[in-house]
FIKOLGU-607394 format. One line per field, with one value per residue (C-alpha): x, z negated, y negated; residue in three letters. Coordinates in nm, 4 decimals. Layout:
% FIKOLGU-607394
xx: X	...
zz: Z	...
yy: Y	...
kepa: ALA	...
END
This chain:
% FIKOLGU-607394
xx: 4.9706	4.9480	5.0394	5.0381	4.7158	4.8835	5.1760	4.9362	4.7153	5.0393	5.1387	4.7448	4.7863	5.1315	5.0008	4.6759	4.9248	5.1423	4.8680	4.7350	5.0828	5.0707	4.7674	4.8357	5.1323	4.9275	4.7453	4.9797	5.1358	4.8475	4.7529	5.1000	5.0816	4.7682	4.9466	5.2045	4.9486	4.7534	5.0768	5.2000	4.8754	4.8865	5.2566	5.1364	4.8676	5.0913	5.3523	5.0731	4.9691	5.3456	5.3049	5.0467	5.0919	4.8372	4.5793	4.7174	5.1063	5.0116	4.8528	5.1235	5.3572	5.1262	5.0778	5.5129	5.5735	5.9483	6.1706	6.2155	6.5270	6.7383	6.7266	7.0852	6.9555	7.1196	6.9724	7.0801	7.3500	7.3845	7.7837	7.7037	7.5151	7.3160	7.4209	7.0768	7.1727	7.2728	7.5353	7.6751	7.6065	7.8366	7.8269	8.0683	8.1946	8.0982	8.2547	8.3558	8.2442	8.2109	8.4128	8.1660	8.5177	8.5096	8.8465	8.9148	8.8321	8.6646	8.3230	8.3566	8.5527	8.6232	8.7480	8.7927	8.9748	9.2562	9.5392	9.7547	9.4346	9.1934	9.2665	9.1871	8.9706	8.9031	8.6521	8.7023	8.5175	8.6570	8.4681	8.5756	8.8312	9.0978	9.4104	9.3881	9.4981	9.8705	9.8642	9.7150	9.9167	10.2377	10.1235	10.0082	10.3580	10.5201	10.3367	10.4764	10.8648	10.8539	10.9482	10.6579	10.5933	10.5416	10.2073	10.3069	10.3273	9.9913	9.8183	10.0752	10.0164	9.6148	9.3028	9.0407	8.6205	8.3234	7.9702	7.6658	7.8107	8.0752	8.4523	8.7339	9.0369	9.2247	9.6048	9.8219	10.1607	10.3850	10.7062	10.9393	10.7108	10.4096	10.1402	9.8626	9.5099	9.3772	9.0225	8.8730	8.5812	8.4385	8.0671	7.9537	7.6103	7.7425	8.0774	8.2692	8.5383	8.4857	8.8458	8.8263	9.1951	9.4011	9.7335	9.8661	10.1665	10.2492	10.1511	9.9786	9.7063	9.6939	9.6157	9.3532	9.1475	9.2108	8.9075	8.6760	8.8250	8.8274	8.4662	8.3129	8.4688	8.3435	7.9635	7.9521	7.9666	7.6422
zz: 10.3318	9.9469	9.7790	9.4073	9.3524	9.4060	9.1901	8.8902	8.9836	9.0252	8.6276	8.5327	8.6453	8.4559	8.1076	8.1200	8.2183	7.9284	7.7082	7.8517	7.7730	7.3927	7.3152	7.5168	7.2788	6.9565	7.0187	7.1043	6.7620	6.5295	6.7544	6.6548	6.2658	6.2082	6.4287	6.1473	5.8557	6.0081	6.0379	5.6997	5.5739	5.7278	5.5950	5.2362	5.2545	5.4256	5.1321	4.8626	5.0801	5.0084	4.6605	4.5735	4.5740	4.7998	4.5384	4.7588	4.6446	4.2704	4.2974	4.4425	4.1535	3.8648	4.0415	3.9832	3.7507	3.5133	3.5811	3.3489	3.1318	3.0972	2.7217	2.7334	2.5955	2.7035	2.6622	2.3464	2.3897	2.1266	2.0731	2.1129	2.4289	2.4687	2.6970	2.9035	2.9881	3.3486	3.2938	3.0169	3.0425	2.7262	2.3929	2.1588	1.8620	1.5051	1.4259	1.7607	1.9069	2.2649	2.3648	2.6179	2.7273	3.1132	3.2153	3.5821	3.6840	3.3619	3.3442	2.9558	2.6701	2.3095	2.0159	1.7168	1.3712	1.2569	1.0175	1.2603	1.3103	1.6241	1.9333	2.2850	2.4840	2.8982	3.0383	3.4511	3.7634	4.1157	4.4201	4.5166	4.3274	4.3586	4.4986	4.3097	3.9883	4.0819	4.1949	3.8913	3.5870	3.7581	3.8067	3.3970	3.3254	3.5387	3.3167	2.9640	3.1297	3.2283	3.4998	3.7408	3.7148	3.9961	4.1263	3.9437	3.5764	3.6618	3.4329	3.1560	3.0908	3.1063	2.9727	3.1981	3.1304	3.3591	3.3197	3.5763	3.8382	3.6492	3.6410	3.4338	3.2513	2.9739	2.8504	2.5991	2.7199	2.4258	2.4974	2.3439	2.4199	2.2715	2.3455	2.6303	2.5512	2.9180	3.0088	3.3930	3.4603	3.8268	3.8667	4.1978	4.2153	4.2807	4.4404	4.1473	3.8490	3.5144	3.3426	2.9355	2.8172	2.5470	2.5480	2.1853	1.9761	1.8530	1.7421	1.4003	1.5800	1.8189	1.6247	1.4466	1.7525	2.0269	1.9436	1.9820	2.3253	2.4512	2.2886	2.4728	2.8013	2.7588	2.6971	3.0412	3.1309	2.9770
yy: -12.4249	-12.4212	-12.1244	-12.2584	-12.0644	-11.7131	-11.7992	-11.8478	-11.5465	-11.3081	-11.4666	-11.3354	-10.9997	-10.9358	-11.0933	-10.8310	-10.5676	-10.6416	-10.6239	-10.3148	-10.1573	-10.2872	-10.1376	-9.8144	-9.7503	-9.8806	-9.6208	-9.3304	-9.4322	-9.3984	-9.0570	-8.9516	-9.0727	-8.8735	-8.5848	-8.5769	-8.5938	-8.2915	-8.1069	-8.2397	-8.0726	-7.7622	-7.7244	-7.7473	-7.5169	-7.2497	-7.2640	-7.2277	-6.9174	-6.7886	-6.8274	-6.5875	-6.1941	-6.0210	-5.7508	-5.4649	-5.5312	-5.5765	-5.2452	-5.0796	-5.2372	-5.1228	-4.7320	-4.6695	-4.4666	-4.4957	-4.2168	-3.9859	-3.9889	-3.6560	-3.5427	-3.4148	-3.1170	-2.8047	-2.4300	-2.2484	-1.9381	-1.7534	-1.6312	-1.2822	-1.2520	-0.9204	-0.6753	-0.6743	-1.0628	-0.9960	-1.2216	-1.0441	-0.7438	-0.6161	-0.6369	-0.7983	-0.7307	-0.8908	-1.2257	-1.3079	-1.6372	-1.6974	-2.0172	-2.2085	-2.4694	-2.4017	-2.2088	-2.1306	-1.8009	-1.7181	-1.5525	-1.5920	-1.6524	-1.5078	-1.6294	-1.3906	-1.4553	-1.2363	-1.2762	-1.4868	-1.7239	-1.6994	-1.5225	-1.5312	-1.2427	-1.3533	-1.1777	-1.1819	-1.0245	-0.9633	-0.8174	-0.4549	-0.3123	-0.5910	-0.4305	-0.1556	0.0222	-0.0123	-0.3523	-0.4914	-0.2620	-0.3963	-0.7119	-0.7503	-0.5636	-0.8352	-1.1040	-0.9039	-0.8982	-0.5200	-0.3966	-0.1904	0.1861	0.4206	0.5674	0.9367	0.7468	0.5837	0.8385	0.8321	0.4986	0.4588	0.5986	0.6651	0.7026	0.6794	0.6371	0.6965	0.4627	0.3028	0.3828	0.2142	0.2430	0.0493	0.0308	-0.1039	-0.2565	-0.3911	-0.5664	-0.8104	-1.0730	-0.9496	-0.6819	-0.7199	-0.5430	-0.4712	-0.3149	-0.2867	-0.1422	-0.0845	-0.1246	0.0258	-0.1018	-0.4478	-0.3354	-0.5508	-0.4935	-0.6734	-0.6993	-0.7484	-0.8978	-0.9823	-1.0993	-1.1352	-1.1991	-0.8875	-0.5588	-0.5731	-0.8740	-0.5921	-0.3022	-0.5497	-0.6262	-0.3409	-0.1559	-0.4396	-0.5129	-0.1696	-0.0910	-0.4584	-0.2919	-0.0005	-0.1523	-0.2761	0.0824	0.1944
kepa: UNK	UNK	UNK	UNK	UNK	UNK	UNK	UNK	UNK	UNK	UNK	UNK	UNK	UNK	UNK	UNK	UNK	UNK	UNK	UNK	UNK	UNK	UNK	UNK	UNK	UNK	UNK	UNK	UNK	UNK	UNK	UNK	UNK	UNK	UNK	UNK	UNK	UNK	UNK	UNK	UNK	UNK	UNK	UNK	UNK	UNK	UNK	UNK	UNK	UNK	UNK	UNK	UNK	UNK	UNK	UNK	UNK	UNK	UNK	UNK	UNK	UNK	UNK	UNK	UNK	UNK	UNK	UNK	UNK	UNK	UNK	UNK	UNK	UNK	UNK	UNK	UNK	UNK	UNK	UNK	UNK	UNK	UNK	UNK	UNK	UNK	UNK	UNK	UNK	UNK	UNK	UNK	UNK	UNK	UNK	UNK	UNK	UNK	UNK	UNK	UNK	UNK	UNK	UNK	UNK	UNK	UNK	UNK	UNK	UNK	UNK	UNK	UNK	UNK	UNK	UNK	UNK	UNK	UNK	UNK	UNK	UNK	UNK	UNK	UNK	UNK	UNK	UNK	UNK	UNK	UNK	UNK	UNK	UNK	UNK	UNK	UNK	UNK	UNK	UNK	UNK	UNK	UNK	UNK	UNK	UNK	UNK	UNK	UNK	UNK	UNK	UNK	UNK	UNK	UNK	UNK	UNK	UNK	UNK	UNK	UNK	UNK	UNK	UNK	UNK	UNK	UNK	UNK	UNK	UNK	UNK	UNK	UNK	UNK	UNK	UNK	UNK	UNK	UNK	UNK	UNK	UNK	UNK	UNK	UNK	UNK	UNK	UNK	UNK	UNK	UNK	UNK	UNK	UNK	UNK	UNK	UNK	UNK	UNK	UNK	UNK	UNK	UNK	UNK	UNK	UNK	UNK	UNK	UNK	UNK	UNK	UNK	UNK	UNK	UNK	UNK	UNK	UNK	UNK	UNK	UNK	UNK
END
């Protein structure tokens, strides 16, 4: 039996299949090349999108409006508030200046000019009555180097007045370190005590200045 012909159609079937396989993946490859260019197009466009700013965003931008810069301005006090300002409610004397450098505890200060240069009036306030009258001579007679007094020379050593619901007193205590000028006056419709002092280098500065300090006191109590 010859089997020559089946040899040489077996070798005719493999060439066409070979051929079928070359131009299968031809194919495939220019399908995938334009694949690339499509996608190669679509990646331009969407950075170009990127690029531009959307009309509602550039409104928003244009519709902020600049802060406002403080001025640094500060309201005007004058040095001798009035006594109707209800946060000074007193009236100082002529010439003195009130000191606006913050001091602990202060309400206010006061500078006024005497022969030994400027000197220093604190004004203070305390809720209630602040220990009491005692408490707070012996502690300022503490403060001048004298020794405390008892509750029966309490009297001797102050001078009392009152108003329509106001009570105070003031004092002079002079000792080898000076002389204090000390004013307190109770105010009951806000349950507080304003204290008006001076502590100064000796007597004459003293005698120069004690009525002002007294008489400011003594405003609160109108």
């Amino acid at each position: 039996m010859n089997t020559t012909p089946t040899r040489r159609s077996t070798s005719s079937v493999s060439a066409r299949t070979t051929t079928a396989c070359l131009v299968a993946c031809q194919i495939a490859l220019a399908c995938g090349l334009v694949a690339c260019d499509d996608a190669a197009v679509q990646e331009q466009q969407i950075e170009k999108g990127i690029e531009s700013i959307p009309a509602a965003e550039q409104a928003t931008e244009s519709t902020i409006q600049p802060t406002a810069e403080p001025t640094g301005e500060q309201p005007a006090q004058t040095d001798t508030p009035a006594s109707s300002d209800p946060r000074f409610p007193w009236a100082a004397p002529e010439g003195w200046v009130l000191d606006e450098t913050p001091r602990q505890m202060r309400i206010a200060t006061y500078m006024t000019p005497t022969e030994s240069g400027q000197q220093e009036i604190a004004v203070t306030r305390f809720a209630g009555r602040v220990g009491g009258e005692l408490a707070n001579i012996n502690r300022w007679r503490g403060q001048m180097g004298l020794a405390p007094i008892s509750e029966s020379q309490l009297d001797d050593n102050i001078e009392r007045f009152t108003a329509e619901g106001f009570d105070g007193y003031q004092l002079r205590i002079e000792s080898a370190q000076g002389v204090m000028l000390a004013a307190a006056v109770y105010d009951g419709s806000i349950d507080q005590t304003w204290f008006v002092r001076a502590t100064l280098p000796n007597i004459s500065i003293a005698d120069q200045i004690e009525a002002g300090v007294f008489g400011m006191a003594r405003s609160i109590a109108r």
